[in-house]
N, C-alpha and C positions, 0 to 999 in steps of 0.2 A: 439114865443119867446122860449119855450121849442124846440121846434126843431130844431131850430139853436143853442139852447145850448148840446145841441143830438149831432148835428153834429160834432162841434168844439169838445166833448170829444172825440166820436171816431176819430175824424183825431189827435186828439194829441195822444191818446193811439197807433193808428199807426205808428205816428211820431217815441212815442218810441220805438217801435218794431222794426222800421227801424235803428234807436241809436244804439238799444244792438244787432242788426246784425251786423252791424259794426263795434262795439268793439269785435265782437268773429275772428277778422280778423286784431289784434296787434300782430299775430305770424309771420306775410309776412316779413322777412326781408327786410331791405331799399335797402340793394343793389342791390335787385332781381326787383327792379322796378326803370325804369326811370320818370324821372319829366320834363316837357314840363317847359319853364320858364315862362309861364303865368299861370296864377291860376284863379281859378272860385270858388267864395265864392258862400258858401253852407250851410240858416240856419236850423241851427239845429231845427226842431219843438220841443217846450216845453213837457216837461216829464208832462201831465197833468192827474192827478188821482183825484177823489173823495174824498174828506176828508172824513175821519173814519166814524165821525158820518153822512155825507150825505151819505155813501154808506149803511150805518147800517139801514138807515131811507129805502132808495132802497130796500135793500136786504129783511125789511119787509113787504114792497109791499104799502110803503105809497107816493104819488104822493104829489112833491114840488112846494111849492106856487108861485105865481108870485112876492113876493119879492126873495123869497129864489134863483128862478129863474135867476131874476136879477142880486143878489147880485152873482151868478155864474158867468155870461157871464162877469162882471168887473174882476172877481176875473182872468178868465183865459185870458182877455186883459192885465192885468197885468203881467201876469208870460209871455206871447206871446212878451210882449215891450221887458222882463229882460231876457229869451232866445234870442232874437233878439241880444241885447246890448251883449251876451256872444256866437255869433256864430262862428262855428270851418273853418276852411278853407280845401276844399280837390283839391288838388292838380292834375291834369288830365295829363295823357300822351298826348306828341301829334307825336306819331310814326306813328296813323293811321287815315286818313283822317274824315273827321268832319261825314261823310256817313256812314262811321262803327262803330261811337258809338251807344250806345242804349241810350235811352231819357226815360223813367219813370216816370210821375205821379200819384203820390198818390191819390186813387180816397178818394170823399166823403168828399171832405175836406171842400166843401163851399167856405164860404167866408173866413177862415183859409189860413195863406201864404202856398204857395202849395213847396213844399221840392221836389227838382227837380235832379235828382241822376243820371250821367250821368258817363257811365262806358267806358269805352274804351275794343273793342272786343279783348276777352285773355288775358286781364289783368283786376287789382283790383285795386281802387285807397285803397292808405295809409290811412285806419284810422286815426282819433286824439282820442287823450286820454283828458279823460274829467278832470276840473279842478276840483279842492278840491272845491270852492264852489259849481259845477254844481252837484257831489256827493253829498256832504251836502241837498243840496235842490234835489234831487233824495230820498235819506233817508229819508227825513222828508217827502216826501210826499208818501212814501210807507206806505201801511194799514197794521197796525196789523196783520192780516189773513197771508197776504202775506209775512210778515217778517217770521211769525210762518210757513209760508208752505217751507220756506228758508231753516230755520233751520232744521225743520222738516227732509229736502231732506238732508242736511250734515250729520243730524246724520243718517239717514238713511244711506246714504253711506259709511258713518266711519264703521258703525254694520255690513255691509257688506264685506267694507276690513277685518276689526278686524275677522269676523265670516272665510273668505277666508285664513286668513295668521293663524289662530288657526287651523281650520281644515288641513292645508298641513303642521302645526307642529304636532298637532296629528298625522296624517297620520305618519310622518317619526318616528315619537314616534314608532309609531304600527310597523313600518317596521322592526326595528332597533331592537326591541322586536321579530318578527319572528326569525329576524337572529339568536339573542341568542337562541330561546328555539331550534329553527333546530340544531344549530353550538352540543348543550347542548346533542342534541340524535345523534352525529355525530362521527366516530370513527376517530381518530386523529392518524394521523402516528408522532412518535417522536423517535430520537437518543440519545444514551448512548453513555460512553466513552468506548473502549475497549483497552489494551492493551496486546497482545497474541504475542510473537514471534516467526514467522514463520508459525502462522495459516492463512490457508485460507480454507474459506467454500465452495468452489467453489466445492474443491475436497476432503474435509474430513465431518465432520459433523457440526452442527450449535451449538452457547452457549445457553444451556436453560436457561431463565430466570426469577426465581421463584416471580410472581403479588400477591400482597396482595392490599387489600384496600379497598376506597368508591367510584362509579361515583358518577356524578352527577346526577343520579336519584334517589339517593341513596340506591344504593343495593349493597351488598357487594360482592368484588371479587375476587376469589382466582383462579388463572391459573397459565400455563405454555406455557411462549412466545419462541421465538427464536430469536436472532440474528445473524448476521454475524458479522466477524472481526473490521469492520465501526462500529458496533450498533446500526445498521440497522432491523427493524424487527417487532415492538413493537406497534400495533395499539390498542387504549383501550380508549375509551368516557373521558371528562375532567374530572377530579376527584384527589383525592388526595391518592397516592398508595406506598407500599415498595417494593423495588427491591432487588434480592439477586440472586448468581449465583447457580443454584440447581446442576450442575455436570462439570464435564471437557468435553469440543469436543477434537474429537479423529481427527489428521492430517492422510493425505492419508499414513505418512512412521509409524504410530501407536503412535504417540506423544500422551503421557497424561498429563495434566498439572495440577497445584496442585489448588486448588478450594480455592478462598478468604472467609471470612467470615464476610464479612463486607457487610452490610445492607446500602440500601440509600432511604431515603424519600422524594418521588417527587411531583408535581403538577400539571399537566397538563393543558394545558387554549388553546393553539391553535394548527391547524395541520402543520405538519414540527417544531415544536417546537425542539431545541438543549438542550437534560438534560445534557450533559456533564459534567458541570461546580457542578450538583448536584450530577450525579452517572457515575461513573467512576469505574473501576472496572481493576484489574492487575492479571493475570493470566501467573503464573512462571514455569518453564520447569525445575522439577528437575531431579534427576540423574534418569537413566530409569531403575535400578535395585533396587531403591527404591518404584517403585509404585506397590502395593499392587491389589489382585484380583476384593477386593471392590471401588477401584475405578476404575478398567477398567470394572468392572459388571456395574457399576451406569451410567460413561460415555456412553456406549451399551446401557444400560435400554431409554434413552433418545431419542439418537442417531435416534434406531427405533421406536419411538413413534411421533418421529418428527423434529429432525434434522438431518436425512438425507434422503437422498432421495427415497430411502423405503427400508426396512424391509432388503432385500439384503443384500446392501449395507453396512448396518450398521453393519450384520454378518463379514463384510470383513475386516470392520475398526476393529470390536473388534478384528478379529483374527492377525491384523496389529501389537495393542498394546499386546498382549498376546505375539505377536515374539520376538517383538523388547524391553520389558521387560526381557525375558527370555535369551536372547543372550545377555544383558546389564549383568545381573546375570552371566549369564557363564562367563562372559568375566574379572568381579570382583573376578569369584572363582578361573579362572585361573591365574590369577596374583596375588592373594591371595597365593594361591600353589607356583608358581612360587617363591616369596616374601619366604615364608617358606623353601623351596630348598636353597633359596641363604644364607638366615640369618644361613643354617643348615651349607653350606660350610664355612660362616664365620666364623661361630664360632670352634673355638679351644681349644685344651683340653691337657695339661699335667698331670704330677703325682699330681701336688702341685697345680694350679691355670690352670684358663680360661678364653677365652677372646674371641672378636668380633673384626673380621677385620673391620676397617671402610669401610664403603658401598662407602667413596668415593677412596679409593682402590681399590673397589673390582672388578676383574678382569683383575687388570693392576699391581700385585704382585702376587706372589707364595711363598712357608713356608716349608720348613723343618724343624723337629724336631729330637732331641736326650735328653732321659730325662727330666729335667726341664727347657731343655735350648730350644728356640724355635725361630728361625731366620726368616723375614720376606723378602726377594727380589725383585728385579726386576723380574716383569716375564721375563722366558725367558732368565734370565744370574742370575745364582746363584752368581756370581763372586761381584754382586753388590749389597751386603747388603744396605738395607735401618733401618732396628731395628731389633737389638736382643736381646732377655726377657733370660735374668738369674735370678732365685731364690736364694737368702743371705739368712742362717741362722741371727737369730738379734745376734750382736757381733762379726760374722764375717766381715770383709771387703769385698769391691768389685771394681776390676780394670780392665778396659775395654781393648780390643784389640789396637794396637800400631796403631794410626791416627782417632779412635773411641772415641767421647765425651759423658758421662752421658748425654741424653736428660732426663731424668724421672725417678721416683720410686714409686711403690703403696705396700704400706704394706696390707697382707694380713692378719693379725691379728692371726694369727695359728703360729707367730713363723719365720716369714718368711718376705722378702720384695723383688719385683720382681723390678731388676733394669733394663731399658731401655736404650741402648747405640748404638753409629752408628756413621758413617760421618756427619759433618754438611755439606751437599749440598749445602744451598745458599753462604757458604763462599769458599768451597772447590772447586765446578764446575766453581765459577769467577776468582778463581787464576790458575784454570790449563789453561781453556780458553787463558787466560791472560800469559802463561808460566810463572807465579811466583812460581811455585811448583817447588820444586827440582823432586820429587819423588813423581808426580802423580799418582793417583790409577788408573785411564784412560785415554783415552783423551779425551772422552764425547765428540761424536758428535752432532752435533747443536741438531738433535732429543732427542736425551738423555737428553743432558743437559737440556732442556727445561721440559723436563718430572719428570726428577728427583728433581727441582728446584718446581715445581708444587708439588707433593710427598708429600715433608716436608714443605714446608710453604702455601699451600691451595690457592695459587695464580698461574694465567700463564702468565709467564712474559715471555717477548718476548729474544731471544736468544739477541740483542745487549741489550738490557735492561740489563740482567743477565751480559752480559759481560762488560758495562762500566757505571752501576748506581747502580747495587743490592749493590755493597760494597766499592765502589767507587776505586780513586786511592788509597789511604791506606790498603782497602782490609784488615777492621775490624773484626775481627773474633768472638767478643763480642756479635755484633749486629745480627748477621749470626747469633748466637747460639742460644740467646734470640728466634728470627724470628720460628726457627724451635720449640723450647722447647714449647711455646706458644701454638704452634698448635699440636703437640704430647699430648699437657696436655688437651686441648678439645676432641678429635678423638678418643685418641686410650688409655691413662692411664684409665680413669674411666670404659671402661669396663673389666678391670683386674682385677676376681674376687678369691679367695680360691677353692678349689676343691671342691665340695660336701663331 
């Protein structure tokens, strides 16, 4: 009786073993297998296991009674009936002939229904999926032990994943940390803004540019970088540092330019990093006869220390800006002199008073004098007075030449008052033009006219202008006068001063 209840257990524990092979084989897709349209029903043998306490009584080595026996062999006729009543169906190919299947029995089964599994060669038959009650009673007759060694295995494998997905975050943790502390001891190339007109490094010398500050190792740094015209140049660990320009580059033709004094505070985090936006820096090209020894000494000091290409070179630049300094200077003191020359011929001198040809005169009249009286010309034709300065006692009268208007008078405070009197041109030169003159003073050729008409009123009007718009057809002689007086009283009356 035990022996055949021996038996029936292990053919049911193989039964299931054969079950849950079967179920590990609900991944086959359906489409991937045909189905013969007959079927051959196939029971499932009962999932039979030991209850708890029989296997407890087993596992401590105690040998079960002949009821206990008995009461086994019904108990698994019974679940053998209730598998029977709940068996799954597997369905067979029939692509290949009954010769090529394989046949299978389960040994050891006894007198147990023998579970007869017939495969078709190179193919699988479809699993069935077992029913909620067959699971249910699966469950329930699962032991203790076996439920815990379940679980046991999940969490086992959870602590596994969890332990595999924590370590490759660490890991990138750690990586991501080399990065930085490497990136941290890594000298970083970065750009500034420059703007220099007309500089290039190529061929004169580099911008120094005076480092102050902290890397990030924290140690303090004081240098001197270079750039070029880009702001380009500047390699220095990440950190937080000031920028400032310590001298002028000197251009290949001896360019010096005038050094900002403006500071920038920057930060550094990556390489190729753009500081523009933070340090930007404008270096302005003043007059070249303003720059001083000490800044063509400082630019040089630099130059050959390390923007430019050595020692040489830098001699050549300095001696570039020392020329083109020094001929900027000559060239101010020669027009300086010159300037003195002209203002010396402008100026004019009677018994009584003196004065300064306007500069915008100068060179396109000439002056004779005879005592206080002093006549200004056309150059080149005395015949064509433009002003002449007589000196009044105060109290005396004063009456100008016959076709000559008062343009002006400056009292000279001594007693005296210089009166300024002439043609009005812009009235006179349109009506001779014009032949309204009975007894014009010239004929005023177009050149003339146009000269003489510029003269006295600080305009250059074009010869038809002068001839049918300066004074129109009425050819007002009021407005003509006004026009000149105007411009007489800016140019030429204020500098009419008393004699010394």
């Amino acid at each position: 009786m035990k022996d055949e209840t021996t038996g029936q257990e292990d053919a049911a524990q193989d039964a299931e073993a054969c079950a849950e092979a079967l179920e590990s084989l609900d991944q086959i897709a359906l489409a991937e297998i045909a189905f013969d349209d007959s079927s051959i029903d196939v029971q499932d043998e009962p999932e039979i296991e030991a209850q708890p306490d029989d296997q407890d009584a087993k596992d401590d080595g105690a040998a079960p009674t002949e009821d206990e026996a008995g009461h086994e062999e019904s108990e698994c006729e019974a679940d053998d009936q209730t598998e029977s009543d709940t068996s799954e169906e597997t369905i067979l190919l029939d692509s290949l002939p009954t010769e090529d299947s394989l046949t299978r029995e389960l040994p050891g089964l006894g007198s147990a229904p023998v579970v007869d599994e017939t495969i078709a060669m190179g193919d699988i038959p479809l699993p069935s999926v077992p029913s909620a009650r067959e699971a249910e009673v699966r469950h329930r007759k699962m032991s203790p032990k076996r439920r815990n060694l379940m679980v046991a295995g999940v969490v086992a494998v959870a602590l596994v994943a969890g332990g595999a997905g924590y370590a490759a975050w660490n890991g990138y943790r750690q990586e991501q940390a080399a990065i930085t502390a490497a990136n941290a001891h890594t000298m970083m190339s970065v750009q500034i803004g420059i703007h220099a007109a007309g500089l290039d490094c190529s061929a004169g010398s580099k911008i120094p540019v005076q480092v102050s500050g902290q890397d990030s190792d924290g140690s303090s740094v004081s240098e001197t970088l270079y750039v070029d015209e880009h702001g380009r140049g500047i390699k220095l660990l990440p950190g937080d540092y000031t920028l400032s320009i310590a001298a002028s580059p000197i251009t290949s033709d001896g360019t010096v330019y005038t050094v900002p004094t403006t500071k920038a505070q920057v930060t550094i985090k990556s390489d190729g990093q753009d500081l523009s936006a933070q340090a930007t820096f404008k270096l302005k090209v003043p007059s070249a006869d303003t720059v001083t020894d000490d800044q063509i000494d400082a630019a040089a000091k630099y130059a050959e220390e390390g923007g430019a290409s050595s020692a040489a070179a830098a001699k050549i630049l300095q001696q570039a800006a020392i020329t083109r300094r020094d001929a900027a200077a000559n060239a101010v003191s020669a027009s300086e002199a010159q300037s003195a020359r002209d203002a010396d011929a402008r100026h004019k001198a009677t018994d009584l008073y003196q004065l300064d040809i306007p500069v915008e005169w100068y060179g396109k009249v000439e002056t004779w004098q005879n005592g206080s009286t002093l006549c200004i010309y056309l150059a080149g034709d005395t015949n064509t007075p433009i002003v002449t300065l007589v000196a009044v006692r105060e109290g005396e009268s004063f009456t100008p030449d016959e076709g000559d208007t008062v343009l002006g008078a400056a009292n000279l405070g001594n007693g005296y008052t210089v009166y300024a009197s002439g043609p009005v041109y812009p009235y006179v030169v349109p009506q001779t033009i014009n032949g309204r003159t009975q007894n014009p003073v010239s004929t005023y050729p177009m050149d003339t006219a146009i000269e003489l008409v510029e003269l006295t009123t600080g305009n250059r009007y074009t010869y038809s202008q002068i001839k049918n718009v300066l004074v129109g057809k009425e050819g007002k002689a009021d407005a003509a006068t006004k026009l000149e007086t105007d411009y007489l009283a800016q140019i030429l009356m204020p500098s009419i001063k008393a004699q010394d």
